[in-house]
N, C-alpha and C positions, 0 to 999 in steps of 0.2 A: 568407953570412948565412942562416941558418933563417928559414922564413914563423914567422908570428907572435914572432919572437926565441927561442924555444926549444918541445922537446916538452912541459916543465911548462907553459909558460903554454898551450900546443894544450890538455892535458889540464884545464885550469882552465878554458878554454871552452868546452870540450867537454862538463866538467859541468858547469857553468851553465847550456846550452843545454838539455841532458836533465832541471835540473828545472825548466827554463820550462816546458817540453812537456810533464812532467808534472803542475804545476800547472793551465796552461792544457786539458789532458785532464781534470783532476781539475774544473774549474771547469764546463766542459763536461756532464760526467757531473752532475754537483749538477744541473747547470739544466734538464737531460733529467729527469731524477727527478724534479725539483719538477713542473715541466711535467705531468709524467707522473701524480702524487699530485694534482696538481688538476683534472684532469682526470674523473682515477677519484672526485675528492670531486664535482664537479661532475654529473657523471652520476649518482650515489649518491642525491645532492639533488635531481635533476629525476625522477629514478627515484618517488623519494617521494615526491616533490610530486603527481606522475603518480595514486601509487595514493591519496594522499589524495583528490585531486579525482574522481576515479573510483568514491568509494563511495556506495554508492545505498541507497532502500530501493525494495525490491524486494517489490511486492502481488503476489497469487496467488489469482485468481480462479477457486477449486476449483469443478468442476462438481457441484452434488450434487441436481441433476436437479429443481432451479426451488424449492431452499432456498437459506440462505447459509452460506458456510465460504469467509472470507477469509482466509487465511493471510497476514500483514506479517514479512518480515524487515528488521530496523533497519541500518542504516551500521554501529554497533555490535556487531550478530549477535547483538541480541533477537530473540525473537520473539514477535509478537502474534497472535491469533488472534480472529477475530469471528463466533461461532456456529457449528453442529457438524454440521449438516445430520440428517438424518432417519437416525429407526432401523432394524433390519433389513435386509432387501436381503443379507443373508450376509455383513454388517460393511463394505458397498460404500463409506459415504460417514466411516468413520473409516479404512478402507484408503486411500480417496485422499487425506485430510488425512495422514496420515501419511508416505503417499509422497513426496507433496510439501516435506513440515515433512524425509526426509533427505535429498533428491537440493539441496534447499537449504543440507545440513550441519547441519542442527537435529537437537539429540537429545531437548527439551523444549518445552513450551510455557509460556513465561516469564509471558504473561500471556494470559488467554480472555475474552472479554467476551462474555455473555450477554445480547444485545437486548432480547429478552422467551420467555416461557415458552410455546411454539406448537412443536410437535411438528419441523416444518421445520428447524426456527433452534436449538432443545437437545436432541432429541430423540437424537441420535448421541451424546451426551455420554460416556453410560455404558461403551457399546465402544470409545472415542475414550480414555479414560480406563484402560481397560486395556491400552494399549498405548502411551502417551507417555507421560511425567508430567509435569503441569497444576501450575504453581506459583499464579500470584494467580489468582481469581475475579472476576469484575464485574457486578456487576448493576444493575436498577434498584431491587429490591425485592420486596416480597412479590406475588406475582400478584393482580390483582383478580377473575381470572375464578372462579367457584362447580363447573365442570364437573368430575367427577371424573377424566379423562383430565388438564387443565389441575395440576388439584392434585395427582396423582402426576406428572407433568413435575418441577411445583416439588419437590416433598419429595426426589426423586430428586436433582435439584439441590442442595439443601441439604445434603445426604448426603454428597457428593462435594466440595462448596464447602470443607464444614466441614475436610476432609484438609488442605487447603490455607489459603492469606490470603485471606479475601472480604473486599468493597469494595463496600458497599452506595454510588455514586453520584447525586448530584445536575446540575443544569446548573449553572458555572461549575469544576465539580473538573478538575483534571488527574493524565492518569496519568505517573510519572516514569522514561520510557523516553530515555535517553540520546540526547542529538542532535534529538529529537522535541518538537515542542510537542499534545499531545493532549489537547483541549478537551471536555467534555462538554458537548454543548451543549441536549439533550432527555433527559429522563428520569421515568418515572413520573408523565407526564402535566404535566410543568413543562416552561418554554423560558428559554433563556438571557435575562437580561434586559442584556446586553450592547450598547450602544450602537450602533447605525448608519445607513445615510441613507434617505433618507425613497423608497418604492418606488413608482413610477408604477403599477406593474403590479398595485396592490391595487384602484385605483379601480373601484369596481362589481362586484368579487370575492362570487363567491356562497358562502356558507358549507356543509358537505351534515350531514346529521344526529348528531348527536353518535355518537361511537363507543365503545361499552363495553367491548370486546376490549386484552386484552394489547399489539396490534397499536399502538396508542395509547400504551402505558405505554412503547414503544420507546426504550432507551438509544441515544443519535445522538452521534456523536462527528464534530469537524472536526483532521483530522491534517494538523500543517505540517512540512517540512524545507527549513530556510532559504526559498525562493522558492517550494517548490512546494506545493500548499493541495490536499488530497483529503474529499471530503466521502459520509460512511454512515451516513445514518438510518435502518438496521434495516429495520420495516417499518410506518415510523411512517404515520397517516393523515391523509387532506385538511387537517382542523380545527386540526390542530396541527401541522403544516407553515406554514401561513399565519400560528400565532402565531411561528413564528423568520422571517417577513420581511415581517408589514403590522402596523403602517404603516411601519416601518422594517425593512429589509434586515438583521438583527443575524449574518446570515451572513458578508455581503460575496462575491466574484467569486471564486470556484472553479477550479484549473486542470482534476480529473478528478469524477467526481459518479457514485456507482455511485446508478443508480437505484430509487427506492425503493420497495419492497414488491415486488420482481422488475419491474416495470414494469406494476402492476395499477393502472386506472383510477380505484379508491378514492382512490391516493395522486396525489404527482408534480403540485402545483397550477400550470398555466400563471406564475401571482404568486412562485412558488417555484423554478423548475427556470427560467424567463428570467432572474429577478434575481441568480440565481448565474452565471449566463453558463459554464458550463463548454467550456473547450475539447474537451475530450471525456467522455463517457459511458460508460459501461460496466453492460450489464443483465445481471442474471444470474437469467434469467430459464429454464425448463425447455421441451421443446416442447409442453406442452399446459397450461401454467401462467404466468400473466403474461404480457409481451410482447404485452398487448392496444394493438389498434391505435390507440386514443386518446390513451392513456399515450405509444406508440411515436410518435407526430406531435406531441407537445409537446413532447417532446426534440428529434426531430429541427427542427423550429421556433425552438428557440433561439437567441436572437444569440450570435454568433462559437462557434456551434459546430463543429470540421473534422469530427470524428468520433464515430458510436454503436458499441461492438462489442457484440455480444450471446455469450453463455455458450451459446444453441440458436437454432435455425432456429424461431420462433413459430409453431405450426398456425393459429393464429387470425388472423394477418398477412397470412397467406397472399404472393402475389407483389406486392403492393403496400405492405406495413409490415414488411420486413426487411430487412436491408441488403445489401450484398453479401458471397456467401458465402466470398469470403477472409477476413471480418471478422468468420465464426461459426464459434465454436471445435467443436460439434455441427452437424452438415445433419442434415435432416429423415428419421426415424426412426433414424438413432445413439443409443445411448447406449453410447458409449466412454471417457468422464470426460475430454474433452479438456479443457484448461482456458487462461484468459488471462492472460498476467503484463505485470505492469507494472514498469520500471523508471524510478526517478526521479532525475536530480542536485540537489545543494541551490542548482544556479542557478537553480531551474526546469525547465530540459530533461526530456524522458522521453521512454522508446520501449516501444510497448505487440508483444507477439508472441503469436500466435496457435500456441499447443502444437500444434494440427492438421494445419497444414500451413507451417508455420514463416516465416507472413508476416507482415511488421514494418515497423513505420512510424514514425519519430519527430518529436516535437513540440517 
């Protein structure tokens, strides 16, 4: 008698068995590939999730030697820009906005906000202007000051505004930068009249003599993403600083706080620079302009402050009101254009680095 009762029934088992095997191969294979597809979806999606939460804005604390010229790039890849820095110098302080605006992948500037009309602060416009191109304008308005240097500032300004969208601001406007909440909070000698708590640190606040400069007229803006709160009020003074936080605080608690007027004593009221509590500072001050030591010990004086960096080494500080020099983007007698960046997440987080010598810290 033959195994299995004949060769045909061998040969019927034999194929049954081969297409178990290949089924069960075949089933195999599915579950390896699916495995394998979600895996790669899975990665795909932590991938992105990865670079979503990783996008930041990123400030740019251009040195332009104790003016201002803050360069913002947004999460989005706006970009904002806050004053021009001073003219001449062989086109020094529109070469380093520039630089800065492409090593950051900017080919324009989406929006410019002119503080006020002070040689420092618009003065670079015209050169700056020749070699980006400047979409909106911001202002506060027409200058108060009478001086004929002050009044061809403005007209210059207008000239150039006029190319582009100007945006004459008030306090309460916002500008509508993707991802951003940017508040105007001072402008043309008005303050926000936005609600807040009531400031221990006015009582017995001395007022100093009214201020009739531009300086005054200062567009201040307060910029948020998600968690993290940045505060630049141009180079606004004493008198009107005090009206955005006595008797109430209408600013509220600050994560970074670039200091105001470079860090000149006019500005930066003890009432103002404590009730904002910043965790850090950032002065961008020149070495023989601002970074006066009075200004410089009410910053550093502040509650829960970890950190001041300064933009230069203050001559007038001397070795007692500066901070330590991994934390100045300039030492004493450079003028290299080094500069500070700040990067921010919208949980809050940030990490500030020093162009100079490429130390970084984060908060």
């Amino acid at each position: 008698m033959e195994f299995f009762g004949s060769n045909s029934a061998f040969r019927q088992v034999h194929a049954v068995a081969q297409q178990a095997l290949r089924q069960a191969s075949h089933c195999v294979t599915i579950h390896l590939v699916t495995r394998l597809l979600l895996s790669l979806l899975l990665s795909e999606f932590l991938g992105l999730a990865s670079l979503q939460a990783a996008k930041t804005l990123d400030i740019h604390f251009i040195d332009v030697e104790g003016g201002q010229a803050t360069l913002m790039i947004t999460p989005a890849g706006e970009s904002l820009l806050v004053d021009t820095g001073w003219p001449g110098f062989e086109n020094r302080d529109a070469d380093r906005i520039v630089d800065a605006a492409r090593k950051a992948g900017v080919s324009k500037i989406d929006w410019l906000i002119i503080t006020h009309f002070h040689t420092d602060h618009v003065g670079g416009l015209k050169q700056l202007a020749a070699k980006i191109p400047i979409v909106n304008f911001v202002d506060h308005g027409k200058t108060v000051e009478t001086s004929t240097g002050t009044l061809n500032l403005y007209a210059g300004y207008e000239e150039l505004a006029a190319k582009g969208k100007r945006h004459t601001v008030k306090p309460g406007d916002k500008l509508p930068l993707k991802g951003l909440n940017i508040e105007v909070l001072a402008a043309h000698g008005n303050a926000t009249t936005r609600k807040g708590a009531p400031n221990s640190s006015c009582a017995g606040v001395e007022r100093k003599a009214p201020d009739p400069s531009d300086n005054a007229q200062s567009v201040g803006v307060l910029i948020t993403y998600g968690k993290f709160r940045f505060l630049d009020l141009g180079d606004l003074t004493w008198n009107k600083e005090l009206d955005l936080v006595c008797p109430e605080n209408r600013i509220g608690k600050v994560d970074v706080y670039l200091t105001t007027h470079h860090g000149m004593d006019s500005s930066g009221p003890p009432a103002l620079v404590h009730a904002i509590a910043p965790k850090v500072a950032v002065m961008n001050n020149g070495e023989k302009k601002g970074g006066s030591p009075a200004a410089w010990k009410v910053v550093k004086s502040s509650p829960g402050l970890q950190d001041l960096w300064q933009v230069h080494f203050a001559a007038a500080g001397g070795a007692d009101a500066n901070v330590d020099e991994k934390m100045i983007a300039n030492l004493m007698g450079q003028n290299t254009g080094h500069s500070i960046v700040l990067s921010a997440e919208n949980n809050g987080k940030f990490k500030v680095t020093n162009s100079r010598n490429g130390f970084s810290k984060s908060y």
